[in-house]
N, C-alpha and C positions, 0 to 999 in steps of 0.2 A: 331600667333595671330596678328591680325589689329587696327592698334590704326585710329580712326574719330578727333584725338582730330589736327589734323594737317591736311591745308586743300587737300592734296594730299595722305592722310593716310600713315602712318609709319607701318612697319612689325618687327615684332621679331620674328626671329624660331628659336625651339629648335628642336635637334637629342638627338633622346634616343639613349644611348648605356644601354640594357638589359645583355648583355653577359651571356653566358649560352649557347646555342645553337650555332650551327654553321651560323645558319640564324640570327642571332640577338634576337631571340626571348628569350621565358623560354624554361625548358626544355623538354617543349610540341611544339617548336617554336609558342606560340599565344601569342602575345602584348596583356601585362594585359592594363588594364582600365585605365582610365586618372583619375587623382584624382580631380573633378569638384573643389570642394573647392580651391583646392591650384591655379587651373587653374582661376579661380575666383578673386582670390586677387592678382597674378602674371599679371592679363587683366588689373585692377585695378590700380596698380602699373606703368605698362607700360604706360597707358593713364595722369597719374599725370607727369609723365618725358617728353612725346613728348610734351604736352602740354606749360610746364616751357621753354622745348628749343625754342619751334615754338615761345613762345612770346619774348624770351630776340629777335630772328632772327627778327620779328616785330617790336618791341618797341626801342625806345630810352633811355634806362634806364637810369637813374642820374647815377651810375657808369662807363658804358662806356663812356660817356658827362666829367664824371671826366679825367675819364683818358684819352681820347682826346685832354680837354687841358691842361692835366698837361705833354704830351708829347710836344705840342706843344709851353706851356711854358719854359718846356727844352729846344727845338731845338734855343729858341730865345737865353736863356743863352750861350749857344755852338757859337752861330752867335759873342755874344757879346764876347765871351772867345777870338775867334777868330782876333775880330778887336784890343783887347787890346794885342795879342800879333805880332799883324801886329805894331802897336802903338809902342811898348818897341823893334823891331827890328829896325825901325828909329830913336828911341830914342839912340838905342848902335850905329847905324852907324856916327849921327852928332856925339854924344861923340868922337869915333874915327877921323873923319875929322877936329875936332875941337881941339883937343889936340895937346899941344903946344910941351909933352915929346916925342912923336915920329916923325922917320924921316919918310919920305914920304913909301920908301920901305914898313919899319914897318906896316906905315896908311893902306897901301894898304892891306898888307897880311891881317891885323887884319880884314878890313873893309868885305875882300872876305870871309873871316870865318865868317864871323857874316851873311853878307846877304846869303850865302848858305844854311847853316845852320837853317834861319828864312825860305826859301823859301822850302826847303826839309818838314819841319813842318807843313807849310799852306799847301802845293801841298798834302801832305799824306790827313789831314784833310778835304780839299775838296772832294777831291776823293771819300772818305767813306761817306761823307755827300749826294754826289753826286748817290753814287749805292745806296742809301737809298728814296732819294728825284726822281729818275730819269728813264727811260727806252729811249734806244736807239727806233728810232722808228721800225726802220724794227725788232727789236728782239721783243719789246709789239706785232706786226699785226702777229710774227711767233706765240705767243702764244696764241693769238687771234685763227687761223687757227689751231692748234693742239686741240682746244677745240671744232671747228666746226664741222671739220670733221666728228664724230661720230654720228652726228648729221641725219646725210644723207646718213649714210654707205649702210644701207641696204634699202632704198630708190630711186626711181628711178630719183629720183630730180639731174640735174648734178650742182655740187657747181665751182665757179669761183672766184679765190680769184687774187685782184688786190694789191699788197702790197706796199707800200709807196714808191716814189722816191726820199726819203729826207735823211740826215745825219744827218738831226737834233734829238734830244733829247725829251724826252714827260713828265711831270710832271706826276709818279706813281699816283698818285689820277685818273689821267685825262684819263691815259692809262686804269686803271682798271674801269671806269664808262665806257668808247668807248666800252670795251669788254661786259661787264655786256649791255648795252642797243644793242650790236649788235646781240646777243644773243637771247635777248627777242626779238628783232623787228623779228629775224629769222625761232625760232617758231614758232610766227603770221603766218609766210609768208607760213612755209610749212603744215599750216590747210589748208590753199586753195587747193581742188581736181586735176585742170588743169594744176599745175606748172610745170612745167618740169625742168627750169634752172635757179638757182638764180646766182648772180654777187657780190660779197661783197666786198668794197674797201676802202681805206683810202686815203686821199689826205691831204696835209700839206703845209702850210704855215707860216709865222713867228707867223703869227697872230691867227689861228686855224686850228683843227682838224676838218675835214669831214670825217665822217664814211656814207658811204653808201651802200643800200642795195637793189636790184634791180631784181625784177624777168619778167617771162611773161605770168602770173596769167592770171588772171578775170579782173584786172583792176576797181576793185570793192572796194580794201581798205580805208579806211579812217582815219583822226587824232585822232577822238575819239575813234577806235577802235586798233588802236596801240600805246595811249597811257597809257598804263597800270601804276600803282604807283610804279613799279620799271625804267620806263623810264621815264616819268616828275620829279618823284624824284631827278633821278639823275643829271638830265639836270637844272631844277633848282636851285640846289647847285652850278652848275657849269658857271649859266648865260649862259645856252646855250639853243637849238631852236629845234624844231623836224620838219621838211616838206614832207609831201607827196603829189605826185604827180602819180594821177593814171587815165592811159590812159583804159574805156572800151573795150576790145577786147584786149589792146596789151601789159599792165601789170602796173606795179607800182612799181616806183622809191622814196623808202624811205631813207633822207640823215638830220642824226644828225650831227649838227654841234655845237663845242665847243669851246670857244674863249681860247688860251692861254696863252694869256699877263692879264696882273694884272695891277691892279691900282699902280703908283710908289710911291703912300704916302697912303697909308691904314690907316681905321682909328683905334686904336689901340682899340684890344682887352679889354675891360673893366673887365672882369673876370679872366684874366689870374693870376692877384695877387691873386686870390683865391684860397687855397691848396684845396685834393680831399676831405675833410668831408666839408670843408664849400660849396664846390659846390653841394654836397647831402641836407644840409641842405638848401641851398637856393632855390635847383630844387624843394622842398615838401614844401617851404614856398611862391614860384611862382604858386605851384594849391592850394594854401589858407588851407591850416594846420597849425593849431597850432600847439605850441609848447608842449603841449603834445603826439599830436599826431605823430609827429614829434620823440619826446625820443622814443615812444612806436616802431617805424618803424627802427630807429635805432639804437635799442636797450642803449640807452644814458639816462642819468639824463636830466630832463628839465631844470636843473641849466646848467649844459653843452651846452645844444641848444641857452639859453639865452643869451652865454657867446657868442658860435658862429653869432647867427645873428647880438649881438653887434659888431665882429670883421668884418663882413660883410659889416655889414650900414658905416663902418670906413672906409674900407678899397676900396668899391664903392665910397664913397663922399656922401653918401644921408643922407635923415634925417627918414626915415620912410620904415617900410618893405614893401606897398605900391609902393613906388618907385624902391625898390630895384626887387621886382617882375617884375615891368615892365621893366625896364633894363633888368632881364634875357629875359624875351620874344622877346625883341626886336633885342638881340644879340645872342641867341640858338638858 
């Protein structure tokens, strides 16, 4: 059965196993009758569930908002764990060079135990920080191309992949937005009738990623047409740009570019002090819900919510939920 409730409809199939016969059947081999009823509330059922998933895949929910940054409120702790024990290994090494009871031999040994030891610790810690935070580039454009491929298999379109000339490293966010909008721009490209050969390539700099993608169409594509809301999306988040350039008769050259350098003094997250219910409770007091309606969604006392928006308006600096709304919007 087909679910409409997702905009590329979802399927569910079942196999009967009848057993009985050697054909599967009864022991007439005839497949008895579907039971409308059951098939009824089984269609039913099914359309309530693709629907729930397609929307959490849409929406933004106040829980995933939560735990985005309450991951990313961790990762700052972990930053800071980090520097306080970068801190207390200088701290034991002047102790050492500064102590009056050992002889120089002694200083030394103790000093090379101590920084070894601090350096083994951070080096481990980066490291796993680092396969968490990072993609080598040429390994993100391999898995870029492992997801293309299929794409064109049985296709007469011949795919061209140009993969990065660089050593350097790609912030996982950034690698997975390149791949997600090269993706989509690729699709686009192979609805065009005429195509024959598209070119897809990354080019790197300290400064940014260029994903491009390049065929020799119609020469008919346009911005607003291969801007769909999963590629402005992404490129939005990321301050970056979409360009096409399309020659009539001899194709179109479409190249996302995304900046990879960050500001070096960010302005600091204002919600990150906020555990995961206070940020639920203030995402449904940012589209103007009381606080009833508020308990009733989350299942809480309205004394509870009370208590929340109090530790909220505190813990933002404001004086009024008013402000505190406009704060989330201006930083969600």
């Amino acid at each position: 059965m087909t679910s409409h409730a997702t905009p590329r409809g979802a399927v569910l199939l079942f196999v009967r196993d009848m057993g009985g016969g050697a054909d599967g059947g009864g022991d007439d081999g005839v497949l008895p009758a579907v039971d409308e009823p059951a098939a009824a509330l089984v269609q039913a059922l099914w359309d309530v569930v693709t629907s729930h998933f397609d929307r959490l895949a849409a929406e933004a929910v106040p829980g995933a908002l939560a735990r985005s940054r309450t991951a990313a409120g961790t990762r700052a702790r972990v930053i800071a764990e980090l520097g306080e024990a970068y801190s207390a290994a200088l701290t034991g090494l002047l102790g050492v060079l500064r102590s009056r009871t050992l002889d120089d031999a002694a200083a030394r040994a103790t000093a090379t135990d101590l920084a070894v030891s601090a350096l083994v610790e951070l080096r481990a810690e980066a490291e796993r920080d680092q396969e968490i935070a990072e993609e080598p580039a040429g390994q993100a454009f391999a898995r870029l191309a492992e997801s293309l491929r299929p794409l064109v298999r049985y296709s007469p379109v011949r795919l061209e992949l140009g993969a990065p000339d660089s050593q350097l490293t790609v912030a996982a966010d950034v690698a997975h937005a390149a791949r997600v909008i090269v993706r989509a721009v690729l699709l686009r490209v192979l609805e065009q009738e005429t195509v024959t050969r598209v070119h897809v390539g990354w080019q790197l700099t300290d400064d940014e990623l260029r994903a491009t993608v390049r065929d020799d169409g119609p020469g008919t594509l346009t911005s607003d047409g291969l801007a769909t809301g999963r590629v402005t999306d992404r490129l939005d988040v990321l301050n970056g740009r979409l360009d096409v350039d399309a020659v009539p008769g001899w194709g179109t050259t479409v190249s996302a570019t995304i900046p990879l350098r960050v500001s070096q003094d960010p302005a600091p997250d204002p919600l990150i002090a906020l555990g995961e219910r206070e940020l639920e409770v203030l995402a449904r007091l940012a589209l103007g819900h009381r606080n009833r309606a508020i308990a009733q969604e989350l299942h809480i006392s309205e004394s509870t919510v009370k208590f929340h928006v109090a530790k909220i308006l505190t813990k933002l600096g404001v004086g009024s939920r008013g402000e505190a709304a406009a704060l989330f919007h201006a930083v969600a």
